[in-house]
Residue frames as qw, qx, qy, qz and C-alpha x, y, z in Angstrom:
[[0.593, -0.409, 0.122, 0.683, 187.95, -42.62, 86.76],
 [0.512, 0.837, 0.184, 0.053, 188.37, -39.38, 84.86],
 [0.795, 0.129, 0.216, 0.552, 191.38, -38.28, 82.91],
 [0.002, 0.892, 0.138, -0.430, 192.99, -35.13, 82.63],
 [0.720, 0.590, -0.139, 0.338, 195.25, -33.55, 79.79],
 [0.437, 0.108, -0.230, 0.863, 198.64, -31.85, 80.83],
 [0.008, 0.348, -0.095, 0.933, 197.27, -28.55, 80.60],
 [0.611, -0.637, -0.212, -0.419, 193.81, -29.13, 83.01],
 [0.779, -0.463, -0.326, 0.270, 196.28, -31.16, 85.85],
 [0.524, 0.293, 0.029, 0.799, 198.27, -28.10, 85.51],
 [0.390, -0.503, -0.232, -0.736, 195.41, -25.87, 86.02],
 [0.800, -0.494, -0.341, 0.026, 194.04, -28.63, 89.26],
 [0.688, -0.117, -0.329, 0.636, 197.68, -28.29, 90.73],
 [0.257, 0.321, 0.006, 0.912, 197.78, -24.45, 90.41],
 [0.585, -0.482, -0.331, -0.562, 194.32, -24.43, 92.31],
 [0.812, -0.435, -0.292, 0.257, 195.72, -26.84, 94.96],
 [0.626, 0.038, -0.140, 0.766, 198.47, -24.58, 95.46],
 [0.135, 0.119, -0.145, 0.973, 197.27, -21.00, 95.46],
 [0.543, -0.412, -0.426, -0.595, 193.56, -21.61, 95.97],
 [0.599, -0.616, 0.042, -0.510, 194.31, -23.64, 99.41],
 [0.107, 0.895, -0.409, 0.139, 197.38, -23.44, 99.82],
 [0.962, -0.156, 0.185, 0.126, 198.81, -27.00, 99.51],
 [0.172, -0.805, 0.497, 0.276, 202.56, -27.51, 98.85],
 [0.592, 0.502, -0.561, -0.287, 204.17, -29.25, 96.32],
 [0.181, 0.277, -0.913, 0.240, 205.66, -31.70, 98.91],
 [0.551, 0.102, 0.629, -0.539, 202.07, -32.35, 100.75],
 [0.846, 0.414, 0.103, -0.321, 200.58, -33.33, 97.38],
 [0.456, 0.497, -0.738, 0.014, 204.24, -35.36, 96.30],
 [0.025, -0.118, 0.941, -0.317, 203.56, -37.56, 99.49],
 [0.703, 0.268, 0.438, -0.491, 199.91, -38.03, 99.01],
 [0.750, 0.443, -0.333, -0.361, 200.22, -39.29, 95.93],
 [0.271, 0.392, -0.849, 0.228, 203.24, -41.49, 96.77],
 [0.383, -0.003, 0.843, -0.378, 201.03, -42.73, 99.96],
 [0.759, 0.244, 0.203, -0.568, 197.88, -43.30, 97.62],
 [0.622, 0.391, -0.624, -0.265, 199.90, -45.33, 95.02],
 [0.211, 0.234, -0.901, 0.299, 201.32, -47.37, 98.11],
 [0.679, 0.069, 0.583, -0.441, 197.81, -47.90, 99.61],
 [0.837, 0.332, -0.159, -0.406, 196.67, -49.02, 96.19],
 [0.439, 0.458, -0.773, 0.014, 199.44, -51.16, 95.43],
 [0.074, -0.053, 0.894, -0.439, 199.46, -53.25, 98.84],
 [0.656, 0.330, 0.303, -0.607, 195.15, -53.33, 98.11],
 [0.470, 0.622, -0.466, -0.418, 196.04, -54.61, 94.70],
 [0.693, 0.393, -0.598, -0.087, 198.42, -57.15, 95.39],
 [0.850, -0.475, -0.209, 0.094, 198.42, -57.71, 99.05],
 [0.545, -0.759, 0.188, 0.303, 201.70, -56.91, 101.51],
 [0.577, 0.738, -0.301, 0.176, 204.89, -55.84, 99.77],
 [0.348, -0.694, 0.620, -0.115, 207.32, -56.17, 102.45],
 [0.325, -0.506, 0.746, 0.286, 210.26, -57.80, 101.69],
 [0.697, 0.640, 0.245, 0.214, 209.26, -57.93, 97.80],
 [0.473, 0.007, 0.429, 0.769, 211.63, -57.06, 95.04],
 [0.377, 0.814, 0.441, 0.041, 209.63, -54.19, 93.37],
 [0.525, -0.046, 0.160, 0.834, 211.66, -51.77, 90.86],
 [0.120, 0.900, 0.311, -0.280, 210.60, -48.29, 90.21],
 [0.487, 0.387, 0.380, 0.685, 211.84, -46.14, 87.14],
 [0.098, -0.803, -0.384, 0.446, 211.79, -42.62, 87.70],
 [0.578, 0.498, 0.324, 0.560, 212.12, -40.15, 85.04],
 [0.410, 0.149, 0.032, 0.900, 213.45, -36.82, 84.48],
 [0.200, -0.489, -0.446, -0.722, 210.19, -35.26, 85.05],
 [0.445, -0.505, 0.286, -0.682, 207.75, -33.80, 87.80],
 [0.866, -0.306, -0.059, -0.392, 206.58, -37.13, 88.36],
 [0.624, 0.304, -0.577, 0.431, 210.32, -38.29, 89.09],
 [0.276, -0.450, 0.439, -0.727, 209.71, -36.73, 92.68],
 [0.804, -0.233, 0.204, -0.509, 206.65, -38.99, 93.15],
 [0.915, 0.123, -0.380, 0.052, 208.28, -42.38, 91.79],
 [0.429, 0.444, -0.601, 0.508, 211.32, -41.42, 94.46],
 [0.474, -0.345, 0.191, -0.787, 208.69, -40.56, 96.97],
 [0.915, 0.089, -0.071, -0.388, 207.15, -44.37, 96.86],
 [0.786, 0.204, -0.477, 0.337, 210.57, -46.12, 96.44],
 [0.234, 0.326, -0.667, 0.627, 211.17, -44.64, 100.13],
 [0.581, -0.248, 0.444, -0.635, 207.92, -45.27, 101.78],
 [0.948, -0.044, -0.139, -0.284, 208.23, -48.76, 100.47],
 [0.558, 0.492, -0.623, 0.243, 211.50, -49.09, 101.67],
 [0.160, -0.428, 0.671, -0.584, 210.71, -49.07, 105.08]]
């Protein structure tokens, strides 16, 4: 798994965006679906679990809201 700082995922995003031409919302729901494949790989079915999500003020507040509605359903 490799790590990025701020400023390279900054740099990746700006690439995904004007390089080939993804949208902010196509790459807020991928992420949101990859966390929810992983999760449910992880720990097995979630439906009708309790699971809380914390979303902060930040970009990644989009994706944590993103996830708390494709596990709602």
């Amino acid at each position: 798994m490799k790590i990025v700082t701020a400023s390279q995922m900054r740099e990746l995003e700006r690439i995904a965006f004007d390089e080939y031409g993804f949208s902010s919302l196509v790459m807020m729901e991928n992420a949101a679906q990859g966390f929810c494949d992983k999760l449910e790989q992880e720990t097995g079915k979630v439906c009708g679990k309790k699971i809380n999500i914390f979303c902060g003020r930040g970009n990644n507040g989009g994706d944590g809201f993103a996830i708390a509605r494709l596990l709602s359903v």
